[in-house]
gemmi code that builds the backbone of each chain (N, CA, C; Angstrom):
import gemmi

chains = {
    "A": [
        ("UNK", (111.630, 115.317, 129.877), (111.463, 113.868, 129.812), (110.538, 113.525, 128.653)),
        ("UNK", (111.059, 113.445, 127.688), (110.321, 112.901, 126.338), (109.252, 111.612, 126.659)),
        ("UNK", (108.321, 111.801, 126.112), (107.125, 110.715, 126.040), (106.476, 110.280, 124.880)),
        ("UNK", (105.914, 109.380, 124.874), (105.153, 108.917, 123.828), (103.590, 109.503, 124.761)),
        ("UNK", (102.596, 110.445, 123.900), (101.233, 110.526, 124.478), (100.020, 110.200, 123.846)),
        ("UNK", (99.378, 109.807, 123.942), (98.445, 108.764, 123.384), (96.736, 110.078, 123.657)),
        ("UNK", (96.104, 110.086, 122.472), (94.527, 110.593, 123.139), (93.219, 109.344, 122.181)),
        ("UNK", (92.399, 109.165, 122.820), (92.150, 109.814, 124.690), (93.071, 108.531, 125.505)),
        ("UNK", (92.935, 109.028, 126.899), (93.237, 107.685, 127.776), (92.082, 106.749, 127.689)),
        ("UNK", (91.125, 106.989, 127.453), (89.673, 106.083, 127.497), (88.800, 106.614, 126.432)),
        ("UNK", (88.017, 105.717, 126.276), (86.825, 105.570, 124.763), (85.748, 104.688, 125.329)),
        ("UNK", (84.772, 105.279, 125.668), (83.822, 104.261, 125.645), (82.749, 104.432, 124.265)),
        ("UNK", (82.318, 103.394, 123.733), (81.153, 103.773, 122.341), (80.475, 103.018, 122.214)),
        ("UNK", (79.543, 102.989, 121.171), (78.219, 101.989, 120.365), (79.073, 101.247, 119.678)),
        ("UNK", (78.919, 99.720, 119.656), (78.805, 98.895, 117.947), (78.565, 99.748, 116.961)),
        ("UNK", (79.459, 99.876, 116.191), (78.978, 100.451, 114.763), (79.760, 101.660, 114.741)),
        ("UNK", (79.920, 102.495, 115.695), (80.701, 104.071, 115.848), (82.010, 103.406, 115.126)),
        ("UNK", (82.640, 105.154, 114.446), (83.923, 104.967, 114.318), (84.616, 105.306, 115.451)),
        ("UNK", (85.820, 104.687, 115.354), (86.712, 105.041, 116.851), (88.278, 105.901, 116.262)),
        ("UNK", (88.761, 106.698, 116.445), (90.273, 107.649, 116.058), (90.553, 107.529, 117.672)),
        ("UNK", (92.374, 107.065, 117.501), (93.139, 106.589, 118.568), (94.231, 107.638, 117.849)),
        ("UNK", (94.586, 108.015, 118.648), (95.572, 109.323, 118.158), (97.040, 109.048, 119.177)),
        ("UNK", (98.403, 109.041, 118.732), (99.623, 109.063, 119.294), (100.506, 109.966, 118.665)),
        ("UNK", (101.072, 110.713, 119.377), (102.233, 111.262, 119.526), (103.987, 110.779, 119.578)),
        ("UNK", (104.725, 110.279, 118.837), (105.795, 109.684, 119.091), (106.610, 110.696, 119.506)),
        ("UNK", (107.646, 110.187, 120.308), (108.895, 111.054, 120.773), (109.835, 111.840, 119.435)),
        ("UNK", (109.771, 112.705, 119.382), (110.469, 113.372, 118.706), (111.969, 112.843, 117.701)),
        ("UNK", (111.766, 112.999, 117.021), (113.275, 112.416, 116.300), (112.841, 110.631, 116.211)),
        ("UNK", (111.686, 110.311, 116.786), (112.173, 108.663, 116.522), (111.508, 108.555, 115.279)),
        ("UNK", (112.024, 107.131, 114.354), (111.302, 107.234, 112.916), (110.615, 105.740, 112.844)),
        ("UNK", (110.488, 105.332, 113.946), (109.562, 103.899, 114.377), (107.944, 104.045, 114.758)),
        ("UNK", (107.013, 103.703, 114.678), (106.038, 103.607, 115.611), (105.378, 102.414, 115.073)),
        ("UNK", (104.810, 101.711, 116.877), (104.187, 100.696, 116.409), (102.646, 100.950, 116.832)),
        ("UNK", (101.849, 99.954, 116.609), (100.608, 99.893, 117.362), (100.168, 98.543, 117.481)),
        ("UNK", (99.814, 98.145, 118.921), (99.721, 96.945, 119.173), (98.626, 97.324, 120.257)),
        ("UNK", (98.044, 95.835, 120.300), (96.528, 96.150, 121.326), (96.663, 94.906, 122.217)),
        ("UNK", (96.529, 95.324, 123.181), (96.419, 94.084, 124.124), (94.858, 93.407, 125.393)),
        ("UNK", (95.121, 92.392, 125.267), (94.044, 92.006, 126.182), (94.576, 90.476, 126.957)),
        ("UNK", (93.366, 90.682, 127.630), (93.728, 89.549, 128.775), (94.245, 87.913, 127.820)),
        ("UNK", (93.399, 87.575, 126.913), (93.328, 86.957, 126.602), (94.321, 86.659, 125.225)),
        ("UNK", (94.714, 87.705, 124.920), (95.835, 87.251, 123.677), (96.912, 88.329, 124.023)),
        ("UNK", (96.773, 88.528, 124.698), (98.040, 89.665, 125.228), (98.620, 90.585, 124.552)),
        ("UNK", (99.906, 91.103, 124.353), (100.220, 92.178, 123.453), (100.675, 91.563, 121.830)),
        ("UNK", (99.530, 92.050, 120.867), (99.680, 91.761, 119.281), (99.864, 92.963, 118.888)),
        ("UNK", (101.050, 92.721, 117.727), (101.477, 93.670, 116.901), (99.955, 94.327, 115.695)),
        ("UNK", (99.509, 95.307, 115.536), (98.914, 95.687, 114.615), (99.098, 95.809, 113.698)),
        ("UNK", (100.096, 97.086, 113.700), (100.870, 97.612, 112.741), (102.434, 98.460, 112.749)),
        ("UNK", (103.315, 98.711, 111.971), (104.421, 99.356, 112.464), (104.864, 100.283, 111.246)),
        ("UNK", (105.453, 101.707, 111.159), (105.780, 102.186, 110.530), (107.479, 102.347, 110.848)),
        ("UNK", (107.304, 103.106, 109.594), (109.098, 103.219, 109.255), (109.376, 104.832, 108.557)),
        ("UNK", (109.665, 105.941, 109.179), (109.876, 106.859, 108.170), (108.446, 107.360, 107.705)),
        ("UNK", (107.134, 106.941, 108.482), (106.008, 107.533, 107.806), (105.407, 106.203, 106.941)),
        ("UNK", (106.039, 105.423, 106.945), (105.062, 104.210, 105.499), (104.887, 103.061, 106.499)),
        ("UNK", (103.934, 102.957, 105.945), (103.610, 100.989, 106.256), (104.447, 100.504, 106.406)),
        ("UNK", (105.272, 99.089, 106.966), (106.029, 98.819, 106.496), (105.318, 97.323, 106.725)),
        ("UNK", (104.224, 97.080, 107.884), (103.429, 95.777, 108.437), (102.323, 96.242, 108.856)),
        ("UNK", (100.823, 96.058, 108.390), (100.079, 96.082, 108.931), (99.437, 94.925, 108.767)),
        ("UNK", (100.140, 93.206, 108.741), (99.490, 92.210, 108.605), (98.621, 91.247, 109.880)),
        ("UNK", (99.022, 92.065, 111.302), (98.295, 92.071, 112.293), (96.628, 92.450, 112.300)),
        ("UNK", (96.348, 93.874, 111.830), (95.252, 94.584, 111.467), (94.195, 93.850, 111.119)),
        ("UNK", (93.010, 94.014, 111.565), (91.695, 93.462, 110.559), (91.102, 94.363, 109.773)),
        ("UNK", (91.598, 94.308, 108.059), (91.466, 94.638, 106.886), (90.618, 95.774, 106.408)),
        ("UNK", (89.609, 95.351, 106.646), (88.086, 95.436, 106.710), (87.611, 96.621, 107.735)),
        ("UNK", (88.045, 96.859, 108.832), (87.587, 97.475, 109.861), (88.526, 98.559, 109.821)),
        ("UNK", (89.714, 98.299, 109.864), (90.901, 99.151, 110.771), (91.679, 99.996, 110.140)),
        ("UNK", (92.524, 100.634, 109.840), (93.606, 101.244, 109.263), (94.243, 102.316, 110.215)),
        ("UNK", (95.118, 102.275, 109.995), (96.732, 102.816, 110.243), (97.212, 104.247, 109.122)),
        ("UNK", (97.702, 105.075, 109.970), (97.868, 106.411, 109.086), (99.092, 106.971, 110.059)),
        ("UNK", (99.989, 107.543, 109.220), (100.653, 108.539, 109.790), (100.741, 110.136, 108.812)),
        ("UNK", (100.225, 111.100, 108.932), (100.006, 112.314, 108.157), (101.272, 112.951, 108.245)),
        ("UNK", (101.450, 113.205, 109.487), (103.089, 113.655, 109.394), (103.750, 112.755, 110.574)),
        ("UNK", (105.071, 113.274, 110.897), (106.156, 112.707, 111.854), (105.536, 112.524, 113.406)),
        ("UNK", (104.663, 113.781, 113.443), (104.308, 113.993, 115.027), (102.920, 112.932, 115.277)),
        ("UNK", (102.129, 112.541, 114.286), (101.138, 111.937, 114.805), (100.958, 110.529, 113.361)),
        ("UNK", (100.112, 109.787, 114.637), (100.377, 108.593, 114.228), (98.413, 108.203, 114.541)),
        ("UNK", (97.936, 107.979, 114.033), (96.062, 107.679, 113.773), (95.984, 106.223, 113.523)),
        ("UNK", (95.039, 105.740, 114.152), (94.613, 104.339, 114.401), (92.851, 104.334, 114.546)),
        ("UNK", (92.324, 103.933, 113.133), (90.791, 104.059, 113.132), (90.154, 102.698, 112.750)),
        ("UNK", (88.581, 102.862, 113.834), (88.029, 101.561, 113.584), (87.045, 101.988, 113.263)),
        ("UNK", (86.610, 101.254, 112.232), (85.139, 101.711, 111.434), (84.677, 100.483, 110.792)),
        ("UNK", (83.747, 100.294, 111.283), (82.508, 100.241, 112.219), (83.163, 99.574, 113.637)),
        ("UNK", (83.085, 100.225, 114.947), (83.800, 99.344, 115.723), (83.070, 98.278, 116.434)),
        ("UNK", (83.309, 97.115, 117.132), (82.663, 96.099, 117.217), (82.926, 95.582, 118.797)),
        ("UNK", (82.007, 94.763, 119.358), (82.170, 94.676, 120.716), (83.853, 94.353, 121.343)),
        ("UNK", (84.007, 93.148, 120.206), (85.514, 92.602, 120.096), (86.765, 93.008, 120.243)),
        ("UNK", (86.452, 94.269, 119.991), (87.739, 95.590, 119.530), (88.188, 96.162, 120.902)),
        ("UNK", (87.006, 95.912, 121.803), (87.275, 96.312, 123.307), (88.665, 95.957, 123.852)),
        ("UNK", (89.875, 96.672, 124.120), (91.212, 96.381, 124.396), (91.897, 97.669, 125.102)),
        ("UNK", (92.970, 97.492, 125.206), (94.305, 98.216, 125.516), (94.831, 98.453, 124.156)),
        ("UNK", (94.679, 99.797, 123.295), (95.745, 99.917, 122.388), (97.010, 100.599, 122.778)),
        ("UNK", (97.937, 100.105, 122.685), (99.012, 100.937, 122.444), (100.175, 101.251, 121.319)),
        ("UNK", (99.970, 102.793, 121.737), (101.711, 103.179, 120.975), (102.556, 103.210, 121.037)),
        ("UNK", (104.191, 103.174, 120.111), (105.303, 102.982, 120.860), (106.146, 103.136, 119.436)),
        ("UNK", (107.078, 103.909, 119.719), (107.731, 104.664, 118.907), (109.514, 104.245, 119.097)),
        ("UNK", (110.121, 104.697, 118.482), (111.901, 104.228, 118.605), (112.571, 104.826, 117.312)),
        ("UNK", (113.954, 104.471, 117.264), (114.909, 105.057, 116.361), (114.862, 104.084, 115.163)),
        ("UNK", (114.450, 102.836, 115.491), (114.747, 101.687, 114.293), (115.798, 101.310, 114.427)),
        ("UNK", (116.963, 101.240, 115.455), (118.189, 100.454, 115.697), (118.270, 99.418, 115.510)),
        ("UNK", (119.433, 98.762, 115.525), (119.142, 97.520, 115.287), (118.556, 96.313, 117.067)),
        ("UNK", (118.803, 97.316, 117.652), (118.377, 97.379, 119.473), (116.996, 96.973, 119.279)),
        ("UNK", (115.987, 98.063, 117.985), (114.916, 98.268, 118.102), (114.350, 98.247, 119.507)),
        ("UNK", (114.363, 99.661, 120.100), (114.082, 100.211, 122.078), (112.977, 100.544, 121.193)),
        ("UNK", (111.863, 100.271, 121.653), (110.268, 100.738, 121.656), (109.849, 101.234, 122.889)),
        ("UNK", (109.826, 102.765, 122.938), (108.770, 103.393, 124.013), (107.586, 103.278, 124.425)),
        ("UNK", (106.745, 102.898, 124.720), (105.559, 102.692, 124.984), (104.595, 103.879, 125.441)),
        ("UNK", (103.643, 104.481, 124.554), (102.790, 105.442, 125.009), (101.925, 104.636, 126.673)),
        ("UNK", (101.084, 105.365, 127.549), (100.349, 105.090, 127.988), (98.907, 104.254, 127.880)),
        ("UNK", (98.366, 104.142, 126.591), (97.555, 103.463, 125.876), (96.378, 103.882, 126.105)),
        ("UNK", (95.312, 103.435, 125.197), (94.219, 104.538, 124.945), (93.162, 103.078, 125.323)),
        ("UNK", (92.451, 102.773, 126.524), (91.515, 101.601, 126.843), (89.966, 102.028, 125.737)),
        ("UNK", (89.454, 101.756, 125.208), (88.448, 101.346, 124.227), (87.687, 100.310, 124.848)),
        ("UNK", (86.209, 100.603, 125.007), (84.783, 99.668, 125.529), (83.889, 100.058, 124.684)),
        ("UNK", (84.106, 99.171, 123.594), (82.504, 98.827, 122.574), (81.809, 98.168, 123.306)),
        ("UNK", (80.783, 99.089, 123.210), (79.231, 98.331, 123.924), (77.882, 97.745, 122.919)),
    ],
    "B": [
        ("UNK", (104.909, 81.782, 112.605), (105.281, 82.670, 114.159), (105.146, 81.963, 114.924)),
        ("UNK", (106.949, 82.764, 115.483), (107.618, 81.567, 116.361), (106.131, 82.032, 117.671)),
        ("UNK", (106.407, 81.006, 118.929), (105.686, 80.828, 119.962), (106.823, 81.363, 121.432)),
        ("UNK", (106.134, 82.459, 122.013), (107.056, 82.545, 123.249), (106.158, 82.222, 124.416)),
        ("UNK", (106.923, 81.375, 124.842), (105.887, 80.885, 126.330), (106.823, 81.512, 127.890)),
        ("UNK", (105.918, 81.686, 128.476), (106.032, 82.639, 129.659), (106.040, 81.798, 130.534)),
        ("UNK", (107.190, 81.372, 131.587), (106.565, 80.778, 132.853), (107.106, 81.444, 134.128)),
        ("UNK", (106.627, 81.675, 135.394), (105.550, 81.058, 135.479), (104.819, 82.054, 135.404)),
        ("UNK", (103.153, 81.529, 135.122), (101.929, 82.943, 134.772), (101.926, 83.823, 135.624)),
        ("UNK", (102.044, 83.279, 137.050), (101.488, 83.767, 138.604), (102.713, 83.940, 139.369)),
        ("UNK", (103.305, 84.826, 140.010), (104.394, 84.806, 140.849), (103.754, 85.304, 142.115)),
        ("UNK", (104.100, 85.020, 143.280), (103.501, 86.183, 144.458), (104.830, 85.262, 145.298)),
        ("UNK", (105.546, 86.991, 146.158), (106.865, 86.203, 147.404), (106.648, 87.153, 148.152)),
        ("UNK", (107.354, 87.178, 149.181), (107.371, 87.930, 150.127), (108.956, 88.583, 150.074)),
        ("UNK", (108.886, 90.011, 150.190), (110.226, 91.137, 150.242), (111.215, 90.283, 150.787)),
        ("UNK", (112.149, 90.506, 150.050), (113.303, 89.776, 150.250), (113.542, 88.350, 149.460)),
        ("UNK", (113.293, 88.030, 149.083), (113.274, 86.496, 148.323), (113.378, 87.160, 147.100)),
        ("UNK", (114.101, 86.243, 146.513), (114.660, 86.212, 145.080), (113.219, 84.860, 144.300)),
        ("UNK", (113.468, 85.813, 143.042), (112.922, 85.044, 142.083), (112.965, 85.043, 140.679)),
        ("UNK", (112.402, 84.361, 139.811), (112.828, 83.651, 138.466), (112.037, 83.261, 137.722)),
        ("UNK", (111.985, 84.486, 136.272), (110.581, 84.157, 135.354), (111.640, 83.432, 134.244)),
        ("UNK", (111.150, 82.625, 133.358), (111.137, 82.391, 131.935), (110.744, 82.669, 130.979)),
        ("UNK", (111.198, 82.606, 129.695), (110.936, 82.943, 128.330), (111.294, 81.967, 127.886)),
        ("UNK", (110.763, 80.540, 126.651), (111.207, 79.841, 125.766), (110.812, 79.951, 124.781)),
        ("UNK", (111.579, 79.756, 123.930), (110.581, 79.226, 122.413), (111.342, 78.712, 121.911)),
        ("UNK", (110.777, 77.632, 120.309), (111.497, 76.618, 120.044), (112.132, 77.412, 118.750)),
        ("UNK", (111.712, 78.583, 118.769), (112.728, 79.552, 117.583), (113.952, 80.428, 117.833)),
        ("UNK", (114.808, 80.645, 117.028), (116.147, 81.042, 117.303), (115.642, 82.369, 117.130)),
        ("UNK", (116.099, 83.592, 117.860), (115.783, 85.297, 117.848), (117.178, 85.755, 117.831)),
        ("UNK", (117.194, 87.238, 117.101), (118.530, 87.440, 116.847), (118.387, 88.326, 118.015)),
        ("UNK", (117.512, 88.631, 118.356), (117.326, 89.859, 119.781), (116.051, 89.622, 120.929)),
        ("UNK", (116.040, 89.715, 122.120), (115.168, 89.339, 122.974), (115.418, 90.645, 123.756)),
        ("UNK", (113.780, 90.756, 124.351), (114.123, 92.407, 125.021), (112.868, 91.819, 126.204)),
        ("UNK", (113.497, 92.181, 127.631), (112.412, 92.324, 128.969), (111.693, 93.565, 129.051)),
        ("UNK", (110.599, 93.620, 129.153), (109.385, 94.483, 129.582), (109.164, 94.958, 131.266)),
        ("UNK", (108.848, 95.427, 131.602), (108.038, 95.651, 132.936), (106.697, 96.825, 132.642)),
        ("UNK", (105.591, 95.991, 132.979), (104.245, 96.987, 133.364), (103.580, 97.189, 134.478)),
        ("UNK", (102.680, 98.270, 134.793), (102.396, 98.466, 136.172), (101.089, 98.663, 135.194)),
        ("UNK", (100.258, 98.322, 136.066), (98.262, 98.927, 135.900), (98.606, 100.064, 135.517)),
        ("UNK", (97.477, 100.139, 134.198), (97.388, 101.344, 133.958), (98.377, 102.269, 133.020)),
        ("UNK", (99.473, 101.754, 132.541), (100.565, 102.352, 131.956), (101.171, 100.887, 131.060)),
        ("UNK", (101.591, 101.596, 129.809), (102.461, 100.964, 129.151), (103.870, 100.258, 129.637)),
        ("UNK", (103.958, 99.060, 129.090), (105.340, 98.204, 128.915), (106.275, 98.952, 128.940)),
        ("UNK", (107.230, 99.159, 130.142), (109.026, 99.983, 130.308), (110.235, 98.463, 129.637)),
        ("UNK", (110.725, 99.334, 128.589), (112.123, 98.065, 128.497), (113.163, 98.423, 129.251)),
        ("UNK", (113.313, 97.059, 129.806), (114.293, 96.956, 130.716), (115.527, 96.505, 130.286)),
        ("UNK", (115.559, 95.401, 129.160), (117.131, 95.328, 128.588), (116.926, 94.223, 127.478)),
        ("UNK", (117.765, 94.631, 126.421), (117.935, 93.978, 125.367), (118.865, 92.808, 125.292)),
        ("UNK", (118.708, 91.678, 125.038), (120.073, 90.816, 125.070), (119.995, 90.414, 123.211)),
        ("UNK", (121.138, 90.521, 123.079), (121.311, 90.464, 121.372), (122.452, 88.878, 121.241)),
        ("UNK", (123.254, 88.352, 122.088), (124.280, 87.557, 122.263), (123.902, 86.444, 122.751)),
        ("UNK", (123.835, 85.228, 121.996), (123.330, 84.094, 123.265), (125.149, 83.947, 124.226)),
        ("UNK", (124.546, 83.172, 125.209), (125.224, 83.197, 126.320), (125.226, 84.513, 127.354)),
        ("UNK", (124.616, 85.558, 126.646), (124.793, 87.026, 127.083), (124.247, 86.759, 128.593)),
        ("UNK", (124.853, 87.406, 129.526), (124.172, 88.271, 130.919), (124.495, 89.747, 131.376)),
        ("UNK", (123.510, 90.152, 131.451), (123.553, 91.251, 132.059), (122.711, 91.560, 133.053)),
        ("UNK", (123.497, 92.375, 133.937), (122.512, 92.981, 135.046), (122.304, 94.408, 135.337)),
        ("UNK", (121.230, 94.805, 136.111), (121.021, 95.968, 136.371), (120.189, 95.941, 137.567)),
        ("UNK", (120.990, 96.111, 138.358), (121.173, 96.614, 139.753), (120.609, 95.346, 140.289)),
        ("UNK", (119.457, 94.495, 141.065), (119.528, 94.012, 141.443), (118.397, 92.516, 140.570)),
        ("UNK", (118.546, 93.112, 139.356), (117.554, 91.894, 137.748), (119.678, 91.821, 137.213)),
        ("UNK", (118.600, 90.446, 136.813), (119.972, 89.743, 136.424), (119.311, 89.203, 134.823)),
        ("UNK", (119.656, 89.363, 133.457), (118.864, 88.486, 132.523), (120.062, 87.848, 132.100)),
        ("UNK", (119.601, 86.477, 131.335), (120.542, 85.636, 130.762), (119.859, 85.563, 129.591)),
        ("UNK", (120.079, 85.630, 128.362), (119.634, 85.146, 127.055), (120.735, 83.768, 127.049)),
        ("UNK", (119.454, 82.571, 126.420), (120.503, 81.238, 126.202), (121.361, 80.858, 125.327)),
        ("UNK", (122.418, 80.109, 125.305), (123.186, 80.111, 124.137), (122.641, 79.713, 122.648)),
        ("UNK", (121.733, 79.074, 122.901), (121.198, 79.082, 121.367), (120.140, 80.202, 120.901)),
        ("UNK", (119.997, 80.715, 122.075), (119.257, 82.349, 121.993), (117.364, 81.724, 121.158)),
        ("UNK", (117.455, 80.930, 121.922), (116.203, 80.559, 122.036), (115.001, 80.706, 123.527)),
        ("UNK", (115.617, 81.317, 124.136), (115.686, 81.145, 125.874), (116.127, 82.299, 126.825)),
        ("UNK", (115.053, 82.897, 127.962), (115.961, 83.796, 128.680), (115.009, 83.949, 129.909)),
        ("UNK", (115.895, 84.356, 130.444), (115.426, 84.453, 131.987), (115.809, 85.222, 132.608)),
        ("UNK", (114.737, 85.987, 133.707), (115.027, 87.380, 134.616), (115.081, 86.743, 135.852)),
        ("UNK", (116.008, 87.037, 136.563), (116.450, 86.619, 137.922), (116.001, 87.817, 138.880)),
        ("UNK", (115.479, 88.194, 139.754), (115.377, 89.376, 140.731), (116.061, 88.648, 142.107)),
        ("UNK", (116.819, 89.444, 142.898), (117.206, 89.351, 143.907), (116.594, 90.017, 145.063)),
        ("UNK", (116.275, 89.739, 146.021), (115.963, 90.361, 147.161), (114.689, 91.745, 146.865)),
        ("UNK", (113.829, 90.635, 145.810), (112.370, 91.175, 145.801), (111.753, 92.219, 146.808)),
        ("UNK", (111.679, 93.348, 146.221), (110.670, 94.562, 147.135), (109.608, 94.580, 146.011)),
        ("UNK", (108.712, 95.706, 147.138), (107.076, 95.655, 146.499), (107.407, 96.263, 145.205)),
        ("UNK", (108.287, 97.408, 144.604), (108.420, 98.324, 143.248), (108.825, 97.201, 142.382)),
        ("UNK", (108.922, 96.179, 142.735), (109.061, 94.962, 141.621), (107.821, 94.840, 141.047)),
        ("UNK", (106.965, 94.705, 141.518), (105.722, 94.339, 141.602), (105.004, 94.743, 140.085)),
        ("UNK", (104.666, 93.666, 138.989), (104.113, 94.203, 137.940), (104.257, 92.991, 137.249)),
        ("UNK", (104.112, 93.298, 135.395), (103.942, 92.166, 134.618), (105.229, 91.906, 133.683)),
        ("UNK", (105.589, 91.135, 133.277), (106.830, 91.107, 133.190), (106.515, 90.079, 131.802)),
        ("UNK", (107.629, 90.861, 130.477), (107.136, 90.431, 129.111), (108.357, 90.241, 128.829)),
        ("UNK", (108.406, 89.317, 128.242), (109.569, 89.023, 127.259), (109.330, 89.458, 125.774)),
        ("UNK", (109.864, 89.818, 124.709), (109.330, 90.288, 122.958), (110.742, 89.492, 122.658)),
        ("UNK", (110.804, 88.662, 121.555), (111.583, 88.461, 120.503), (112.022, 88.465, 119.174)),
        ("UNK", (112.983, 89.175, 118.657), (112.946, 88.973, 117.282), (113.543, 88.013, 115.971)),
        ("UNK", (112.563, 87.242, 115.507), (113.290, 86.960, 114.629), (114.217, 87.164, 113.880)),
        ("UNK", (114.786, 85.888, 112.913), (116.507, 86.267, 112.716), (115.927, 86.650, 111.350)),
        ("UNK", (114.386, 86.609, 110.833), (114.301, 87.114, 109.581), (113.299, 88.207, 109.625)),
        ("UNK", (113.080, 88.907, 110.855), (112.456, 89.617, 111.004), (113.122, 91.339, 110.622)),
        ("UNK", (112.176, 92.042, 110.136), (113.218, 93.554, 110.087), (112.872, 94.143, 111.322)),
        ("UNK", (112.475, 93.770, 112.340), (112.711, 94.455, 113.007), (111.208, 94.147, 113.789)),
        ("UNK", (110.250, 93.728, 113.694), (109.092, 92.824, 114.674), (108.933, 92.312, 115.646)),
        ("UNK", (108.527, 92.317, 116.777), (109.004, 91.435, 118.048), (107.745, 90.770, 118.395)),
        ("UNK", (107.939, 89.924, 118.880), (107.057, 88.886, 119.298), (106.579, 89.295, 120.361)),
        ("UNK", (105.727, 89.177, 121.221), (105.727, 89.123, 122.796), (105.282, 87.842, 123.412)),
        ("UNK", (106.070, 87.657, 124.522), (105.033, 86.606, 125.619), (103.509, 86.692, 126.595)),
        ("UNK", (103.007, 86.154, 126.975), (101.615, 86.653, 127.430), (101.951, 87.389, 128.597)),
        ("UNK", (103.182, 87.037, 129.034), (103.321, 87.504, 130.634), (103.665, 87.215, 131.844)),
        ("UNK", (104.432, 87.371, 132.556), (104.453, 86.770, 134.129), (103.832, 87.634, 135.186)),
        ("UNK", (102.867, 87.511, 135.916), (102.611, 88.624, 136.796), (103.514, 88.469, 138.238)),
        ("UNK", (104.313, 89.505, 138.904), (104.885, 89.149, 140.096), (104.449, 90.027, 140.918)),
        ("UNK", (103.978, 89.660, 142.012), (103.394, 90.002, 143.274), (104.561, 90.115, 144.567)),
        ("UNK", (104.986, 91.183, 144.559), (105.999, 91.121, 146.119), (105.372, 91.807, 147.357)),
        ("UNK", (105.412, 91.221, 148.635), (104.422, 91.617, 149.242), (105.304, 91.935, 150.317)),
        ("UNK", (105.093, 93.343, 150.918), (106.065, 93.808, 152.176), (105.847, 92.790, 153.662)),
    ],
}
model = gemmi.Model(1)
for chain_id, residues in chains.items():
    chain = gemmi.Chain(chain_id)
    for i, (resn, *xyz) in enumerate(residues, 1):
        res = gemmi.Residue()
        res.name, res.seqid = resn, gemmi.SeqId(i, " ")
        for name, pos in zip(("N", "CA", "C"), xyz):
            atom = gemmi.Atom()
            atom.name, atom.element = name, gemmi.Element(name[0])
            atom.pos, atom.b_iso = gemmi.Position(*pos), 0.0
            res.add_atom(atom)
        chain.add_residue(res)
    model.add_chain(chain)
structure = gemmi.Structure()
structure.add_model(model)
structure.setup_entities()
């Protein structure tokens, strides 16, 4: 049963720490997104790749955040300096790029800047 | 960016009763896709509608995307507790490559 796996399941840190959100996409898919959710603005797109490249990271805050994929199997999401604000639900979620576009959804990695 | 509004926020029925979330927005999507989440775990898609007028069902969820495919709605029939979760609508624009929107959410509560 193929999965999307996400590390860690939880992060707690300081203001100011960097934070690495690490995902795993399902094998063979050439999609991944990253989107963070909270009570209050619910699920926002971050960023999304295609084949390994950028293709949108106009969600992202500039300044703080970036988006990486090194190879096929992993997909990196870093906040530097992280900030109370950042406290959320990130998640990953990976797919073929159909025109369906089916997004899997990792389990998501909860983050508490303190 | 278009706006998808969710109604209603709050659902709670009792097993057996049928019920009925919404999705609108005042933008045309060439694709609309239903969600289901449980605490603790990521958004499951439940079905894509690409066709306005489209319905489809699966097993006892019924979705309709509207004919101007601005619009859609999940029907559940004869509500049990494994219903029980948050329920998202995502849409994509007709100039989107491939981006989806999401709605904030419906939460439904089925209670044995």
């Amino acid at each position: 049963d193929a999965r999307v796996t996400q590390t860690p399941r939880h992060k707690v840190t300081e203001m100011g720490q960097e934070v690495t959100m690490r995902c795993q996409p399902i094998l063979g898919h050439n999609t991944v997104f990253w989107y963070r959710q909270t009570m209050m603005q619910g699920l926002e797109l971050l960023a999304y790749f295609r084949n390994r490249a950028p293709l949108d990271d106009s969600g992202m805050p500039k300044d703080r955040f970036s988006a990486e994929m090194p190879d096929a199997t992993l997909a990196t999401l870093k906040i530097q300096p992280s900030e109370p604000r950042d406290s959320a639900v990130y998640f990953c979620a990976s797919g073929y790029g159909s025109s369906y576009n089916e997004q899997f959804f990792g389990p998501g990695t909860r983050l508490t800047v303190l | 960016t278009q706006l998808l509004e969710q109604s209603p926020q709050f659902l709670s029925i009792q097993e057996g009763e049928n019920l009925t979330v919404y999705c609108n927005s005042s933008s045309v999507f060439s694709s609309l896709q239903w969600y289901r989440q449980e605490p603790g775990e990521g958004p499951v898609l439940l079905v894509t509608v690409v066709t306005g007028g489209e319905v489809k069902k699966l097993k006892r969820l019924t979705f309709q995307f509207g004919d101007a495919r601005k619009d859609s709605s999940l029907h559940i029939t004869a509500a049990q507790p494994g219903d029980t979760g948050l329920y998202l609508c995502a849409g994509r624009a007709t100039d989107s490559w491939g981006k989806f929107q999401f709605g904030a959410g419906t939460q439904v509560v089925v209670t044995p």
